[in-house]
FISE-672354 format. One record per residue (C-alpha): x, y, z; residue in one letter. Coordinates in pm, 1 decimal, decimal comma. Each point is the difference from the previous one (the first is absolute). Layout:
// FISE-672354
X/Y/Z/A
...
// end
This chain:
// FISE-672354
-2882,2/-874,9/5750,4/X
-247,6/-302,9/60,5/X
-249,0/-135,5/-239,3/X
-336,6/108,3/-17,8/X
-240,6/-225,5/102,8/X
-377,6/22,9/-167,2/X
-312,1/-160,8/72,2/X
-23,1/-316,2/-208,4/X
-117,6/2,8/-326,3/X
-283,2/-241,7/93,0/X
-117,4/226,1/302,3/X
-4,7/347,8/-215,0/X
-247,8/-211,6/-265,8/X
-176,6/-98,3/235,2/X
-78,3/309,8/179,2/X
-13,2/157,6/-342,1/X
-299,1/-224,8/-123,9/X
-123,8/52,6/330,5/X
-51,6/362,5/12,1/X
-115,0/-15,6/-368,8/X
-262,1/-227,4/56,4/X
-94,0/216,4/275,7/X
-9,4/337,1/-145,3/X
-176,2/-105,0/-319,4/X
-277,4/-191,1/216,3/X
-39,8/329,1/213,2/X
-45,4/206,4/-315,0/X
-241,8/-197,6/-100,4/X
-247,7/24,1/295,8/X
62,7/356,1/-52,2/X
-69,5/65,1/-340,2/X
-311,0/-233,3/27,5/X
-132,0/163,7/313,0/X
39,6/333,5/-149,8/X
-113,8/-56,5/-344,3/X
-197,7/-336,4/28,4/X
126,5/-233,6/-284,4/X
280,5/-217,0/24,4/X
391,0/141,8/-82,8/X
102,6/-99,7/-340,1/X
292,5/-286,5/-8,1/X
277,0/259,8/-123,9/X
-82,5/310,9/205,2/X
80,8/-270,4/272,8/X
293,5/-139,9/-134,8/X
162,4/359,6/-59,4/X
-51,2/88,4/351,3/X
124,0/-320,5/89,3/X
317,4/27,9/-176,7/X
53,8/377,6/123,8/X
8,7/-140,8/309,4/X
239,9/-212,5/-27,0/X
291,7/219,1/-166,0/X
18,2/147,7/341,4/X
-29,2/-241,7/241,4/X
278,0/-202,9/-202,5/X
222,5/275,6/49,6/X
-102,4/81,4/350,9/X
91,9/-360,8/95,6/X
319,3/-8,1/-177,0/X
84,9/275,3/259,5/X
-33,0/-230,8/275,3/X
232,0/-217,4/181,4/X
-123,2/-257,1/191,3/X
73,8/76,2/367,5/X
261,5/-295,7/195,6/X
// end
C-alpha cells in the first residue's frame, strides 16, 4: 500500500481560479448577448463559485502521471 500522490496544492488553485475566471467571463458574453445589459457582479460570482466545487474535486482525483 503506497501513498497517494495528488496534484499540488498550488497547481489545483491555480487551475481552479483558472476555470472560474473562465466560466464566469463566458457567462457573461452570454447573458449580455442574449439579453443586452451587462451580468450583475453576484449572478457572476455564484456561477463562478459553482464552478469551482467541482473542478476542486475533479482535480483532487488526479494523480499526476511519472
Amino acid at each position: 500500500m503506497g501513498v497517494a500522490v495528488l496534484l499540488p496544492l498550488w497547481q489545483r488553485l491555480l487551475i481552479t481560479v483558472a476555470a472560474m475566471l473562465a466560466v464566469s467571463f463566458l457567462a457573461s458574453l452570454l447573458w449580455s448577448s442574449l439579453l443586452g445589459w451587462a451580468i450583475p457582479g453576484y449572478v457572476s460570482g455564484v456561477i463562478g463559485g459553482l464552478t469551482a466545487l467541482p473542478v476542486w474535486e475533479f482535480l483532487k482525483r488526479i494523480r499526476p502521471s511519472h
